[in-house]
N, C-alpha and C positions, 0 to 999 in steps of 0.2 A: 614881563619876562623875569624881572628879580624873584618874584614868589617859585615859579616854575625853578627857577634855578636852583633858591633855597632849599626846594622842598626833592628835589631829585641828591643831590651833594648833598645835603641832610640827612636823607634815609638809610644812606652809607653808616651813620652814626659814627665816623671817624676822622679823618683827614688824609687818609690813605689813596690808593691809587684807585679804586673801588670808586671815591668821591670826585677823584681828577678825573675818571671816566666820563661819569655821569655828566658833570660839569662841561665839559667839551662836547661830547654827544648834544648836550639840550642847546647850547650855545652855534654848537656848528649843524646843528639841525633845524634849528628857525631859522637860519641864513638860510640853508640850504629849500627850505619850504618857498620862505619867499621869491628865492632866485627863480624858481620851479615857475610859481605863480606870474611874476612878470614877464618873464620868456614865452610862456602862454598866450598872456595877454599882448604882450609885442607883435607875437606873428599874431591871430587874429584881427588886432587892431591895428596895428600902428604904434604903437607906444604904450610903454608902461605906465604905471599912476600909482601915485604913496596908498592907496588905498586897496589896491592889488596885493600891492608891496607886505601891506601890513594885515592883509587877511592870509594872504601867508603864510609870513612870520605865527601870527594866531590857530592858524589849522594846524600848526608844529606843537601846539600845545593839546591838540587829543591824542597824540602818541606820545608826550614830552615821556610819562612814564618808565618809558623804554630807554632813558638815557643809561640805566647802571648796569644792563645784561647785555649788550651786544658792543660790539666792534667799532670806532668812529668810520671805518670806510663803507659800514654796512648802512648805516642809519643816512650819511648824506644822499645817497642816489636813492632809499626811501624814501626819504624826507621830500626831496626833489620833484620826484614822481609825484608824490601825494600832491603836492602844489599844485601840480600839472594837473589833476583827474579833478581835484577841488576846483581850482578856476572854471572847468566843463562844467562839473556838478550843478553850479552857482549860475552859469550861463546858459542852462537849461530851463532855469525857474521861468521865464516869458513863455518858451513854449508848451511847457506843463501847465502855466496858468493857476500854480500855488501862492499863498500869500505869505509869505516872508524874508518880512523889512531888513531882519540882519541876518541873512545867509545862514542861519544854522542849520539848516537841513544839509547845504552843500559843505559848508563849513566842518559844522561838529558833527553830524551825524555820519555822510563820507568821512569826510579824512581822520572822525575818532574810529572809525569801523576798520578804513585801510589801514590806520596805523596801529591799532591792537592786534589784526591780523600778520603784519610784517613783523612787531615785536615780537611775536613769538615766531617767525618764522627765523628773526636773526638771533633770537637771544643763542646764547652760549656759556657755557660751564667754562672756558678760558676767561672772560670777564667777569662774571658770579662766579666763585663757587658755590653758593646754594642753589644752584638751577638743576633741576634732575638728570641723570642724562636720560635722555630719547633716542628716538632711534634716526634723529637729525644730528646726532652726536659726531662731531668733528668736521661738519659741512660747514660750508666756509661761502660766504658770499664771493661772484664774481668781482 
């Protein structure tokens, strides 16, 4: 999580509010992944597992990108989501009858695909201003 952190807060290239953005988005967005991930797994199973937990937290990191253009309220209930559709993703592998050991098809291929899609559906010129505006300009997540 350090690297991800640095490297989002980083890009800011400053210490400004730009990088406290980012910084909280990536922070409160792998919570918010894993929280997604074990709520999943709870009602299916029975209980959660560190290891849910922390595929999670993990699948927070193919959108981590998205920490410096959008909104903190926008990225948690993403982030969330995303957990949610990844834990399915991942627990489809049996009945597809694919082989892979570490989940990166459910992992990184889902939740990097939903989360490049959602960044740009939340980013926003109120947190960048380098982002163009579009014609999503002034839309506001619920």
């Amino acid at each position: 999580m350090g690297g991800v952190v640095r490297f989002n807060a980083g890009s800011a290239v400053s210490s400004g509010e730009l990088a406290a953005t980012a910084f909280v988005n990536t922070n409160t967005g792998a919570a918010s992944a894993a929280l997604g991930w074990m709520l999943a797994e709870w009602a299916r199973s029975g209980k959660p597992t560190m290891l849910g937990a922390a595929s999670g937290r993990w699948r927070a990191g193919g959108d981590h990108t998205g920490g410096g253009v959008r909104h903190a309220d926008g990225g948690d209930r993403d982030r969330a989501a995303g957990g949610v559709i990844c834990y399915y993703a991942v627990s489809l592998k049996p009945k597809l009858g694919y082989d892979d050991a570490l989940d990166v098809v459910g992992v990184h291929m889902v939740g990097g695909t939903v989360g490049a899609l959602l960044t740009g559906v939340f980013a926003t010129k109120d947190v960048n201003s380098a982002i163009p505006a579009s014609r999503w300009a002034g839309w506001r997540p619920l």
